[in-house]
C-alpha positions in Angstrom: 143.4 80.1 76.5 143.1 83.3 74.8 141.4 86.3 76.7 138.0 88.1 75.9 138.7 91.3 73.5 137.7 94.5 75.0 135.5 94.4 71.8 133.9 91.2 73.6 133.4 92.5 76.8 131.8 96.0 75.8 129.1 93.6 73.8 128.4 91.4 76.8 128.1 94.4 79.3 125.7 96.1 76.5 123.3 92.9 75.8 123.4 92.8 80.0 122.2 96.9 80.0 119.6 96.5 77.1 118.2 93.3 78.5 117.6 95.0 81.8 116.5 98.2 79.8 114.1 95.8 78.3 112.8 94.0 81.5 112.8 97.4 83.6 110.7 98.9 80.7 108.1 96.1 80.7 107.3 96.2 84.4 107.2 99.8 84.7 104.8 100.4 81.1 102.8 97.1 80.7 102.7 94.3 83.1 103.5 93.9 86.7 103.4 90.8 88.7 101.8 90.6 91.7 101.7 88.2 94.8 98.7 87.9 97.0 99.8 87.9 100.8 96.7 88.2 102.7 93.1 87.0 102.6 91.2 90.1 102.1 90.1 89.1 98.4 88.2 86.0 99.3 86.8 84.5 97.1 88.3 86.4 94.1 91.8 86.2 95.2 93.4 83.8 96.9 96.8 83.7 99.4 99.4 82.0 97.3 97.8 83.7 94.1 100.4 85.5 91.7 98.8 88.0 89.1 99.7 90.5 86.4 98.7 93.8 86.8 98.6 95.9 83.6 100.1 99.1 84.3 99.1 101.4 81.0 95.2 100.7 82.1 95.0 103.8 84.2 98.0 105.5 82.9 100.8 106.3 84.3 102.4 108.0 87.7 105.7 107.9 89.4 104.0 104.7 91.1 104.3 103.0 87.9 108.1 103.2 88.2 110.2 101.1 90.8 110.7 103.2 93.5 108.3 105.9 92.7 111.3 107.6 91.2 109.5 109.2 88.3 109.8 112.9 88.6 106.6 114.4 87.8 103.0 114.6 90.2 99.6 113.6 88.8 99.1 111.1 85.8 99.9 110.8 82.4 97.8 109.1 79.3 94.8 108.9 82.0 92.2 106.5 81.8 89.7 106.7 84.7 89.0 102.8 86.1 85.5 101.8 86.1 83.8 100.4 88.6 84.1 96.7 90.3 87.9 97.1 88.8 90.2 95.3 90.9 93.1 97.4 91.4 96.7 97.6 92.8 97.7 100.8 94.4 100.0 102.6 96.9 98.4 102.7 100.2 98.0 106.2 101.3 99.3 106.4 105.1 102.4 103.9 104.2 103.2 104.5 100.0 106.1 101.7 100.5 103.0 99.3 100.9 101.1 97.9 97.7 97.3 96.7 98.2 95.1 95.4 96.3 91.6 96.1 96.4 88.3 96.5 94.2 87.2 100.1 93.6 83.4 100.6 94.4 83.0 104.1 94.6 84.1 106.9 92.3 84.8 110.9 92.2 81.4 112.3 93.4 80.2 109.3 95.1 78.5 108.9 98.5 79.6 105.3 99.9 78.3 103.8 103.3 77.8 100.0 104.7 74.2 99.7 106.5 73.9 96.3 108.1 77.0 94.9 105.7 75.1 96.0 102.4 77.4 98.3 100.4 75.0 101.6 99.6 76.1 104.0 96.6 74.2 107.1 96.3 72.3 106.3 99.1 71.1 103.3 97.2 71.6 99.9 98.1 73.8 97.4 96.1 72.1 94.0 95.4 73.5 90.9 96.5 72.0 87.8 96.0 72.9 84.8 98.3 75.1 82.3 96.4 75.5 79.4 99.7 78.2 79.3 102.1 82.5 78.8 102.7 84.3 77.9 105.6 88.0 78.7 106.5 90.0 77.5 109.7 91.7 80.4 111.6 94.1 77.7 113.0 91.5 77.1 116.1 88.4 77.5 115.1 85.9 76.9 111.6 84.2 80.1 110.7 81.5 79.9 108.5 80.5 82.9 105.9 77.5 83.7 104.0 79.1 83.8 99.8 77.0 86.4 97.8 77.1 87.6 94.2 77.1 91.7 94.7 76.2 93.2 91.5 77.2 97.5 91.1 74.8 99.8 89.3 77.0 99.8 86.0 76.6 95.7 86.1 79.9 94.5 87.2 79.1 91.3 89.3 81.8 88.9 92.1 81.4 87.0 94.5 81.9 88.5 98.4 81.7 87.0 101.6 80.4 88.0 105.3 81.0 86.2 108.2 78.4 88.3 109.9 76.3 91.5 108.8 77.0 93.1 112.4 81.0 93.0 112.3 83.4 96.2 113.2 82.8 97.8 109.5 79.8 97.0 108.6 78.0 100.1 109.7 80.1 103.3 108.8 79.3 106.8 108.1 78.5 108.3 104.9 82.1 108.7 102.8 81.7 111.3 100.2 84.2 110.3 97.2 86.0 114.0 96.5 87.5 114.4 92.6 90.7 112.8 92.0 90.0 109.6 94.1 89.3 106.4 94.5 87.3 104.1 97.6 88.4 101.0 97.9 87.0 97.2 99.7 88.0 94.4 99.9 85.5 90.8 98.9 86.4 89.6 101.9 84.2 92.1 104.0 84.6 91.7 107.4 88.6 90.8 106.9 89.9 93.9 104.9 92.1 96.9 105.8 90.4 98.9 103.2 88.8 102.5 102.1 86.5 101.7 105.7 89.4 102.2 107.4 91.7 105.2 108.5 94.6 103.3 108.2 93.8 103.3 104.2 90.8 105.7 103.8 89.9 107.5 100.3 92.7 106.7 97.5 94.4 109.4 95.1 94.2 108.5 91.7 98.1 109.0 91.7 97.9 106.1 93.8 96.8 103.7 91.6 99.7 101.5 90.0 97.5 99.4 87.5 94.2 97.0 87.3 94.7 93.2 87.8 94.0 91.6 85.2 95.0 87.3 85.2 96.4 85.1 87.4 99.6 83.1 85.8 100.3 81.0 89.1 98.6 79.6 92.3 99.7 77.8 95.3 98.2 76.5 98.6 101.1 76.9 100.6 101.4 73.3 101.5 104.6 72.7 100.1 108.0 74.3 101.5 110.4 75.7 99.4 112.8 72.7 100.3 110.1 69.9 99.7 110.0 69.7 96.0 108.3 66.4 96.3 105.3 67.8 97.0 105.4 71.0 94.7 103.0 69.7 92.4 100.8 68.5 94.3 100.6 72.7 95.8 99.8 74.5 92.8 95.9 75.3 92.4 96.1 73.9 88.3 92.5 75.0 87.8 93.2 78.7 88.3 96.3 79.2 86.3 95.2 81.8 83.6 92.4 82.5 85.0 90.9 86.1 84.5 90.1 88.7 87.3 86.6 89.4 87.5 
């Protein structure tokens, strides 16, 4: 059996490099996927929902690159996100932790929650009931009130409120200052968001990219080691699906 020429090797270890130039390259400058670990986005996004997040929509920061390793502050190629954008970003207290939110309030802004109605500019958002969900915290059904929210520029969801008197539905006025971002999550009285001081206002530098489609969903009620019932787990009538 004849041994691999040097020649040979030095190709193999060079297609290895480029591919992984290739693949490193496309995560870091277009599309990142996503997983969705927590319930926060209900009804927009679900647990067991996987996403790509295009990464050139806002620009570029050393958050677009693995390990924040990029050596430069600020952004590049800028594009400010609009409003009712659903976006992935470094979470300010903890940057080792992604989260993904929806930004309601820009640079300039004055954002507050009277009696669980999101207020911008001292004006209230509409939201029109749509009916109700339930969900099972393991013990109990809760029930919550589904509305369609629609922002001053237009942008319409779907959010939901299990009550209008929770723990963040009355805050103070935030005021928005230049160069950031205030984040919520649809699932109002179950997100760790721009309410919070845990998370509070969110640098622009922050922001990794805006999610744009989902290209898998599961319900969890399949192990890993019980293939049998994979496909009967995967949510078929959401894959491809486009984040609103």
């Amino acid at each position: 059996m004849s041994k691999r020429k040097p020649e040979g090797k030095f190709e193999f270890i060079k297609t290895i490099v480029i591919a992984g130039a290739l693949a490193l390259g496309f995560r870091s400058l277009l599309f990142e996927p996503f997983n969705i670990p927590s319930g926060s986005m209900i009804p927009t996004l679900l647990v067991g929902d996987y996403l790509f997040v295009s990464k050139y929509s806002y620009g570029y920061s050393r958050y677009s690159f693995p390990f924040g390793m990029a050596p430069f502050d600020g952004r590049i190629f800028e594009t400010p996100p609009e409003r009712g954008d659903v976006a992935v970003f470094r979470q300010p207290q903890n940057e080792s932790v992604a989260f993904i939110k929806r930004i309601v309030g820009l640079p300039g802004d004055r954002v507050q929650v009277v009696n669980g109605v999101l207020h911008i500019n001292d004006v209230a958002v509409n939201r029109d009931r749509k009916g109700f969900a339930t969900a099972s915290d393991g013990y109990n059904v809760i029930r919550f009130a589904v509305y369609q929210e629609t922002l001053p520029n237009g942008k319409s969801y779907l959010i939901q409120e299990r009550s209008d008197d929770d723990l963040l539905d009355n805050t103070n006025v935030f005021l928005v200052p230049e160069g950031h971002y205030f984040m919520m999550g649809d699932n109002r009285d179950n997100s760790r968001d721009s309410r919070t001081t845990s998370v509070g206002l969110v640098p622009a530098e922050n922001l990794i990219g805006r999610a744009e489609r989902l290209f898998f969903s599961h319900n969890s009620s399949a192990h890993l080691w019980e293939v049998w019932k994979w496909p009967f787990a995967i949510r078929y009538g959401r894959l491809g699906d486009g984040i609103m």
